[in-house]
C-alpha positions as a printed Julia matrix, in Angstrom:
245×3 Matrix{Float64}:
 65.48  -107.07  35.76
 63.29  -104.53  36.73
 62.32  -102.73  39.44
 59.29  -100.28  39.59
 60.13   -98.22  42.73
 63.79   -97.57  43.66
 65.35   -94.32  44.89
 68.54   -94.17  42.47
 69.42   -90.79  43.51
 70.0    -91.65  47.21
 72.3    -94.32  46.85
 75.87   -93.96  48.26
 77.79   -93.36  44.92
 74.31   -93.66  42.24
 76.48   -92.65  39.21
 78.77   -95.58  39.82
 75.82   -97.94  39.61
 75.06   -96.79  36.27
 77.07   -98.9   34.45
 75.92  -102.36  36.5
 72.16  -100.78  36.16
 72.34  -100.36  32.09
 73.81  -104.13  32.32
 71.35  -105.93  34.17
 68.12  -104.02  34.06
 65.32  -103.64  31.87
 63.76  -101.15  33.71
 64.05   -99.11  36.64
 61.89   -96.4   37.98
 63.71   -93.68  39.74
 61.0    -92.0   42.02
 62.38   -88.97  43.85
 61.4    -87.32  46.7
 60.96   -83.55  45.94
 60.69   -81.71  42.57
 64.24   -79.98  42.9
 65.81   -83.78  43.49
 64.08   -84.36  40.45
 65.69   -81.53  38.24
 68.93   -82.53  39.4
 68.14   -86.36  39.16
 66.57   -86.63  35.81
 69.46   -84.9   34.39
 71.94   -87.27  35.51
 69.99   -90.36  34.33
 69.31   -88.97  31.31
 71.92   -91.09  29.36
 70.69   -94.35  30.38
 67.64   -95.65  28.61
 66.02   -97.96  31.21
 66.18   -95.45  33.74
 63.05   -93.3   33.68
 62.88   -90.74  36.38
 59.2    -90.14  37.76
 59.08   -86.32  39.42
 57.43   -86.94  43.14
 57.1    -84.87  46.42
 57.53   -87.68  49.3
 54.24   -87.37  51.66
 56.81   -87.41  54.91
 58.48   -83.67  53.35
 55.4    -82.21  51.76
 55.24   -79.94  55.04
 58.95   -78.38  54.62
 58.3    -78.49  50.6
 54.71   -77.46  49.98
 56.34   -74.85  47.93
 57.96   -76.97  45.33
 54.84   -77.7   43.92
 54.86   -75.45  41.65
 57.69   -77.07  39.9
 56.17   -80.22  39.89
 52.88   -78.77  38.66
 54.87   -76.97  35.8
 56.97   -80.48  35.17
 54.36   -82.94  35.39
 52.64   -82.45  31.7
 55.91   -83.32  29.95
 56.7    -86.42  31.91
 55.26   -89.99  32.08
 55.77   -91.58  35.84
 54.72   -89.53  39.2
 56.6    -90.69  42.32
 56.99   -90.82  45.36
 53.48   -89.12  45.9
 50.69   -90.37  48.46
 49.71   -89.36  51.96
 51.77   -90.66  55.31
 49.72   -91.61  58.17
 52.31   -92.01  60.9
 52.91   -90.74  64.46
 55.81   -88.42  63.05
 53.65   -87.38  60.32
 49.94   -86.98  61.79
 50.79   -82.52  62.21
 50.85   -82.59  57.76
 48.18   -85.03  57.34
 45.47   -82.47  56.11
 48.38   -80.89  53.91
 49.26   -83.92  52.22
 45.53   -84.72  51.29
 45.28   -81.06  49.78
 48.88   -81.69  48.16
 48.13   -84.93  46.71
 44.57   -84.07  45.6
 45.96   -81.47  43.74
 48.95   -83.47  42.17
 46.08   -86.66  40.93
 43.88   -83.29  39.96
 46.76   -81.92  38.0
 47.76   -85.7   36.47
 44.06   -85.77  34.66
 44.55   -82.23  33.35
 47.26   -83.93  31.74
 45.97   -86.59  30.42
 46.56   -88.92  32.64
 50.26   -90.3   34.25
 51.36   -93.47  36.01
 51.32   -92.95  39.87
 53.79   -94.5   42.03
 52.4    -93.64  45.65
 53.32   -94.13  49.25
 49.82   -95.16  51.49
 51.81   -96.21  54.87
 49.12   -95.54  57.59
 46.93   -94.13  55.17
 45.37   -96.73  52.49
 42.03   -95.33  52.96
 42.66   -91.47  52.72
 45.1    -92.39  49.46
 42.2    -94.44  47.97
 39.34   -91.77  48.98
 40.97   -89.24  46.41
 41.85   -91.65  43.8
 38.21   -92.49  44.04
 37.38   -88.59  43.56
 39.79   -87.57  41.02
 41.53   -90.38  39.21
 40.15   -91.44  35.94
 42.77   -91.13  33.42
 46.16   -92.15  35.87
 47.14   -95.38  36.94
 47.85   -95.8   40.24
 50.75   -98.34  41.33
 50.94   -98.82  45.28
 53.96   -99.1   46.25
 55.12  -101.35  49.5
 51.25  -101.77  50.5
 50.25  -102.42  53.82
 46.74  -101.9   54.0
 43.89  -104.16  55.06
 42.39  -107.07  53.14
 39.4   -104.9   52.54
 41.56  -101.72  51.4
 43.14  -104.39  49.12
 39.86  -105.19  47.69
 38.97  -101.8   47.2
 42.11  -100.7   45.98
 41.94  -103.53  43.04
 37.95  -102.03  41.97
 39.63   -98.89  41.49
 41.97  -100.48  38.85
 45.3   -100.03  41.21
 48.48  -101.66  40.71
 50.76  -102.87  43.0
 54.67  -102.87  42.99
 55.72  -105.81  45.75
 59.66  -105.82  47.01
 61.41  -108.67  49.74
 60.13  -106.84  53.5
 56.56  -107.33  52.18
 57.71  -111.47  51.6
 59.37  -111.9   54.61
 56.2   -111.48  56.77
 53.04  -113.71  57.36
 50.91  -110.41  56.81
 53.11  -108.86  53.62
 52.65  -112.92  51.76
 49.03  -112.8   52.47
 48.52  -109.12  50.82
 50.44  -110.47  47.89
 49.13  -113.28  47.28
 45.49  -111.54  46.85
 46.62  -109.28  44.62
 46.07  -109.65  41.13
 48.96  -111.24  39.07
 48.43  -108.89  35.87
 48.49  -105.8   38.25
 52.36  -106.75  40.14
 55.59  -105.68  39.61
 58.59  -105.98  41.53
 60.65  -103.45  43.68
 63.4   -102.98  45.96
 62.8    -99.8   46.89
 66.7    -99.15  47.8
 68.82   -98.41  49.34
 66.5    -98.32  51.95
 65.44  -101.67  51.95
 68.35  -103.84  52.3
 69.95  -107.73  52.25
 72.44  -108.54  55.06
 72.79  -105.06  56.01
 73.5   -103.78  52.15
 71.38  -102.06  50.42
 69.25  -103.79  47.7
 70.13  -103.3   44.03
 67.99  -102.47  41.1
 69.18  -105.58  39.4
 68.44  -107.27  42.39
 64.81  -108.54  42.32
 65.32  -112.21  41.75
 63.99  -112.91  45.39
 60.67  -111.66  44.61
 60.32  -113.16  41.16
 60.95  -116.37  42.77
 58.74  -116.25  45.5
 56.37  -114.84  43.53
 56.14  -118.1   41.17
 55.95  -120.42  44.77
 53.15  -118.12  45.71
 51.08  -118.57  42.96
 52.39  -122.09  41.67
 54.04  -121.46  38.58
 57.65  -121.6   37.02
 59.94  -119.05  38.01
 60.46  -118.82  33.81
 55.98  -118.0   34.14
 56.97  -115.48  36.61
 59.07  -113.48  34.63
 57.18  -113.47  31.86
 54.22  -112.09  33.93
 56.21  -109.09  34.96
 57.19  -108.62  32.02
 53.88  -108.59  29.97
 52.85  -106.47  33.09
 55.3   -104.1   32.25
 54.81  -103.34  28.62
 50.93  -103.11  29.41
 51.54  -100.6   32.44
 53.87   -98.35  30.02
 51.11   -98.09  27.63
 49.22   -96.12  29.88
 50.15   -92.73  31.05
 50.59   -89.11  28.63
 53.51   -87.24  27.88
């Protein structure tokens, strides 16, 4: 299995997952929310090779955590995956907005310094502003939008600029989420659950649990659910052969 967006760290009991996780998955992406979750996180998933823990500062705390970026800047040229990083447009979060542009101009800034990393990034309310500094500053990076609910045309665009797009069960299970996906792509998808906050009969979603999208992925675009999996996984091995360390 894999799952490109999942927050490991928040889970209930995460170390007792481990076990289960370096069973079933392939690959899991463990974004985290600030740069100190990160130093704790990365240490503890450190033993388990699919596990790869992306350093992020969450859009919805960069106002309380503006100051962690520092650690993240110092991190960021000795790790591969970025996440959760982007820009939240919301009612709750409208007072930060012109922080989080600065913040996460400076983080895609910082990524081409390096080299180049592989973005996972949060755009809720705020496809455009996300895509207006990938536009500016993102050459090198690749950019994987996670749980995207833009418009048709910020899909389009989004796809010119090379994005990716990692697709989990809420965005199947509406009419709007289906059509999104099913414009996207197929070389540029992976799957997500995005737990434990996304959940299945009121538990939370698993990183070995991504069968749901696979399948609906392959009725979506008309192939075998053997096709699909395939797909993600060629998808896979060509996103992981982008990004510096």
């Amino acid at each position: 299995m894999i799952d490109l967006h999942c927050h490991l760290d928040l889970y209930k009991d995460p170390l007792s997952l481990l076990p289960k996780v370096e069973q079933y998955c392939d690959f899991v992406l463990a974004v985290t929310t600030s740069p100190r979750a990160w130093e704790i996180t990365s240490k503890y998933f450190s033993g388990v090779d699919c596990i790869h823990t992306a350093i992020g500062l969450h859009p919805e705390l960069v106002k309380e955590r503006s100051v962690e970026r520092e650690i993240l800047f110092a991190n960021m040229p000795n790790v591969k995956f970025v996440g959760e990083v982007g820009i939240d447009g919301t009612k709750a979060n409208i007072t930060s907005l012109n922080l989080q542009k600065e913040v996460f101009g400076e983080i895609v800034q910082k990524s081409e310094q390096c080299g180049g990393k592989i973005f996972s990034i949060h755009s809720r309310n705020a496809t455009t502003l996300v895509l207006d500094v990938l536009e500016k500053y993102s050459i090198q990076s690749t950019s994987v939008l996670h749980w995207f609910s833009g418009t048709v045309k910020e899909l389009d665009r989004a796809i010119s600029l090379g994005c990716w797009f990692s697709i989990n069960t809420s965005m199947l299970s509406s009419k709007k989420g289906i059509e999104l996906i099913s414009r996207m792509p197929k070389k540029f998808v992976l799957p997500e659950t995005d737990g434990p906050f996304i959940t299945k009969l009121g538990v939370p979603l698993m990183p070995w649990e991504t069968n749901d999208i696979i399948r609906q992925f392959s009725d979506l675009h008309c192939i075998d659910e053997t096709d699909a999996n395939s797909v993600m996984r060629d998808n896979l091995s060509r996103l992981l052969a982008q990004g510096q360390v």
